[in-house]
C-alpha positions in Angstrom: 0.0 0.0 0.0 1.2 3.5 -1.0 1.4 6.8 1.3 -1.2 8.2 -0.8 -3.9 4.8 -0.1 -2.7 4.9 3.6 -3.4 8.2 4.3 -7.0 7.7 2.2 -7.4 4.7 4.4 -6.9 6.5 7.9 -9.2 9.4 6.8 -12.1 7.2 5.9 -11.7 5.0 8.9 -11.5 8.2 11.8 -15.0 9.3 11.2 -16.5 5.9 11.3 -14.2 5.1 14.7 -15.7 8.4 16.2 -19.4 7.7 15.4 -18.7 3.5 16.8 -17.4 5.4 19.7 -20.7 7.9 20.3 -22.4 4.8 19.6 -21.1 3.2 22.2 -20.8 5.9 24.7 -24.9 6.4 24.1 -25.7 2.4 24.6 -23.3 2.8 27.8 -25.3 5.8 29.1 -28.4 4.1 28.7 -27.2 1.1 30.2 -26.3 3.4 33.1 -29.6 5.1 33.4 -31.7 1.5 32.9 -29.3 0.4 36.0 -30.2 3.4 38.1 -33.7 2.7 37.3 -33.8 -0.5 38.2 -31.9 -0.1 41.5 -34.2 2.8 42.3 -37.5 0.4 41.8 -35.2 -2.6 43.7 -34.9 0.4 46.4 -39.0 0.9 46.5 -39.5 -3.1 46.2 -37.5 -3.8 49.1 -39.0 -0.6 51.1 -42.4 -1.8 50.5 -41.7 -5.3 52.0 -39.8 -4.0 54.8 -43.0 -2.0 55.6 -45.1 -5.4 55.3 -42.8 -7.2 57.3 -43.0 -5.1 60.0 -46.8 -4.3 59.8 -47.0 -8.6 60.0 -44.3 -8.1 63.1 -41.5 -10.7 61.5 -38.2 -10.7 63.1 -36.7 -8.9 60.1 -33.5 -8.9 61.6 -33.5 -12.6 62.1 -34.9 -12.9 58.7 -32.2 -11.4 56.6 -29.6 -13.1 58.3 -31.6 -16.6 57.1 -32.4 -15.3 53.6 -29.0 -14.3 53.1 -27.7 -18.0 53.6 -30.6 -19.3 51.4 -29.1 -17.2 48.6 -25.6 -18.4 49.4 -26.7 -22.4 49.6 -28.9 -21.5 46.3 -25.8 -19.8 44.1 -23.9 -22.9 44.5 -24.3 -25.4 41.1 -24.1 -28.3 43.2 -25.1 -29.1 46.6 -24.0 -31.7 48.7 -26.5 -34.0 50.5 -25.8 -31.9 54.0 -25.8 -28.3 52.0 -29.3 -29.1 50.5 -30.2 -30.0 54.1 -29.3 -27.2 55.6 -31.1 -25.5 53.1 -34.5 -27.4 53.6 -34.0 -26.4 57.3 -33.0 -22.9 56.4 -36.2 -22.2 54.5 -38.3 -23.8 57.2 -36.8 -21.5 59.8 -37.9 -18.6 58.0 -41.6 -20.2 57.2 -41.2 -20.4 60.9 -40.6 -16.9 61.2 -44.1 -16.1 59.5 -46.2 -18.7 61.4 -45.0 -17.1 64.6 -45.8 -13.2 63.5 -49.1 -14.4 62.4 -49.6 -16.8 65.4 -49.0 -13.8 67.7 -51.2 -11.8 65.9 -53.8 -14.2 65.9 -53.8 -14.5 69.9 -55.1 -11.0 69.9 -58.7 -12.7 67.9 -61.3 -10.8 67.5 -62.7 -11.0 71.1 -64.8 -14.1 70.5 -66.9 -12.6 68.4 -69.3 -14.7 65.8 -67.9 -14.2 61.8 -70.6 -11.8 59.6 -72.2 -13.8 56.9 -70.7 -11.7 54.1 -74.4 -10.8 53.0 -74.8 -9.0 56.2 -71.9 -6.6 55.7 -74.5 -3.8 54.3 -76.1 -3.5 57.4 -73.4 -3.7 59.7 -72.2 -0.3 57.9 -73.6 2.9 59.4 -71.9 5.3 56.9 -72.4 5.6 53.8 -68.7 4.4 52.9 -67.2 3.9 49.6 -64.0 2.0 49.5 -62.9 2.8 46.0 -63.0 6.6 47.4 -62.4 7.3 51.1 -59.9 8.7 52.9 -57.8 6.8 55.4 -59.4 8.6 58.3 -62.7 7.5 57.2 -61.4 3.9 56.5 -60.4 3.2 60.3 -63.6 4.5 60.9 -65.1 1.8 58.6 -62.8 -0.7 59.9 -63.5 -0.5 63.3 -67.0 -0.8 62.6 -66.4 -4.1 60.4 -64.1 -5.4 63.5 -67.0 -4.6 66.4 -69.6 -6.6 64.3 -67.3 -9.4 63.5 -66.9 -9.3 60.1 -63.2 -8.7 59.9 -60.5 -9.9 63.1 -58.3 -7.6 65.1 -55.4 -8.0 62.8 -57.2 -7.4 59.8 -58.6 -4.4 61.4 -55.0 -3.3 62.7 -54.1 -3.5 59.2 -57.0 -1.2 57.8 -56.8 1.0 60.3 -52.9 2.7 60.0 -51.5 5.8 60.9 -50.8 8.4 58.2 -49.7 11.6 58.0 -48.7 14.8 55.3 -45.2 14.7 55.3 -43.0 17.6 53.4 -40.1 15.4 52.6 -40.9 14.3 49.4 -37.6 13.8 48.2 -36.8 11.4 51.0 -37.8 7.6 50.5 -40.4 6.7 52.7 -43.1 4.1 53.6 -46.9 4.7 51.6 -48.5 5.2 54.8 -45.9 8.1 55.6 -46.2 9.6 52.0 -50.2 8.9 52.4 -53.1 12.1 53.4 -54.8 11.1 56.0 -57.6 13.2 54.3 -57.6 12.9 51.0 -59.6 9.9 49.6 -57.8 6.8 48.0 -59.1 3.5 46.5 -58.6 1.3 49.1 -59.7 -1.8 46.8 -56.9 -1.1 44.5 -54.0 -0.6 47.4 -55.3 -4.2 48.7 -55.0 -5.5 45.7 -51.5 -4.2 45.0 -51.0 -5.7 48.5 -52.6 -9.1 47.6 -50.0 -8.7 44.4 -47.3 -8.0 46.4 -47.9 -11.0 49.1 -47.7 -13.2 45.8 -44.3 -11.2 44.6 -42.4 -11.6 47.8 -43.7 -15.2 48.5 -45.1 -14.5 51.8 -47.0 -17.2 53.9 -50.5 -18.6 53.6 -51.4 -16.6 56.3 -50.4 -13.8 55.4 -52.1 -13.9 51.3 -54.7 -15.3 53.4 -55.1 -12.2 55.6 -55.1 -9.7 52.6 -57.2 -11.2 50.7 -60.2 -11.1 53.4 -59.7 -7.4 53.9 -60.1 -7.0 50.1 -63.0 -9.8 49.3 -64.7 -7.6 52.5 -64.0 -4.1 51.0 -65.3 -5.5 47.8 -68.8 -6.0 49.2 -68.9 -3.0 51.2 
C-alpha cells in the first residue's frame, strides 16, 4: 500500500471510529440510566416489604440473616446432600418466622366474636362508605365498625386501620403510609389489591395472602 492509499485509508476510517465510539458511549449511558432505574424500583420493592414485614411483626432482623444464607446455599451449582439439608432447614426456619408473626397476631382474635355472613356486611355499615373513594381517616372509621360486628379480626382491622400523616419530605424515601393524606380519599380496593400482588411477589405465607385477601374480598362488598 502507498502513502497516498494509507493516508485515504486512515481518513475514511476516523469518522467511522468516532461515530462507533458515540455509539457506544450512548448504549453505555443508557445502560447506566436503565441500571439506576432499576436499582431505584429494587430500592421501592425492598422498602415496600420491609414496611409489610414489619406491619405482619416478622423478626426482620433474624430474617435477613436466614435469607441471606438461602441465597448463598442456592448460588452454588451443586449441593451436597448436608448443603441441600441445611437448606430445607434454612427455608423452614424462615416459614417459621411467618407462622410465629401471624400466630401472635392471631392470639389477639377478635374478642370471641361470631364471623358476619358476608351478605350482612351492608347492614353492619352505618356510613355511607365507599372503598374505591375514602380517605384513610374514614377507612379506620369503617374498619372499626367491620371489626366490632365481627366481620373482619383484630389484625385485619390493625391493618385497615394505620397511621398516616402529610409529610413535606418528598424527596426522601419513605413508607406509603408516611407519604399517604390522612384526608384525601384513596381507593382502598386497589391498594389491597396491590398488597394481595405484592404478598404473591415476595412469596409471603399462607397466612399472610390469606389475611389480605379477606380485607379485600370484604372491602369488595362493602
Amino acid at each position: 500500500m502507498n502513502i497516498n492509499s494509507l493516508i485515504n485509508s486512515v481518513s475514511h476510517s476516523t469518522p467511522a471510529m468516532a461515530k462507533n465510539e458515540a455509539n457506544q458511549e450512548s448504549l453505555d449511558n443508557k445502560a447506566d440510566q436503565q441500571k439506576s432505574q432499576e436499582e431505584k424500583e429494587t430500592l421501592i420493592d425492598k422498602a415496600y416489604r420491609s414496611m409489610l414485614l414489619n406491619r405482619m411483626g416478622v423478626d426482620t432482623e433474624r430474617l435477613e440473616e436466614i435469607e441471606k444464607k438461602i441465597e448463598e446455599l442456592e448460588s452454588q451449582d451443586d449441593l451436597s446432600k448436608d448443603d441441600k439439608e441445611k437448606l430445607e432447614s434454612l427455608m423452614s426456619a424462615r416459614d417459621q418466622l411467618f407462622e410465629d408473626a401471624m400466630r401472635r397476631q392471631a392470639e389477639a382474635g377478635n374478642d370471641g366474636k361470631q364471623p358476619v355472613s358476608p351478605g350482612d356486611i351492608q347492614k353492619i355499615i352505618t356510613e355511607d362508605f365507599n372503598p374505591r373513594d375514602i380517605s384513610p381517616n374514614d377507612m379506620s372509621k369503617l374498619a372499626n365498625q367491620l371489626f366490632e360486628a365481627g366481620a373482619i379480626s383484630a389484625q385485619q382491622r390493625n391493618r385497615m386501620d394505620f397511621h398516616t400523616a402529610k409529610t413535606d419530605q418528598q424527596n426522601t424515601l419513605m413508607s406509603e403510609p408516611e407519604q399517604i393524606d390522612p384526608d384525601e380519599p384513596m381507593d382502598f380496593v386497589k391498594h389491597w389489591q396491590d398488597r394481595v400482588k405484592a404478598n404473591e411477589h415476595f412469596d409471603a405465607s399462607p397466612q399472610e395472602k390469606a389475611l389480605a385477601q379477606g380485607v379485600l374480598d370484604v372491602l369488595r362488598q362493602v
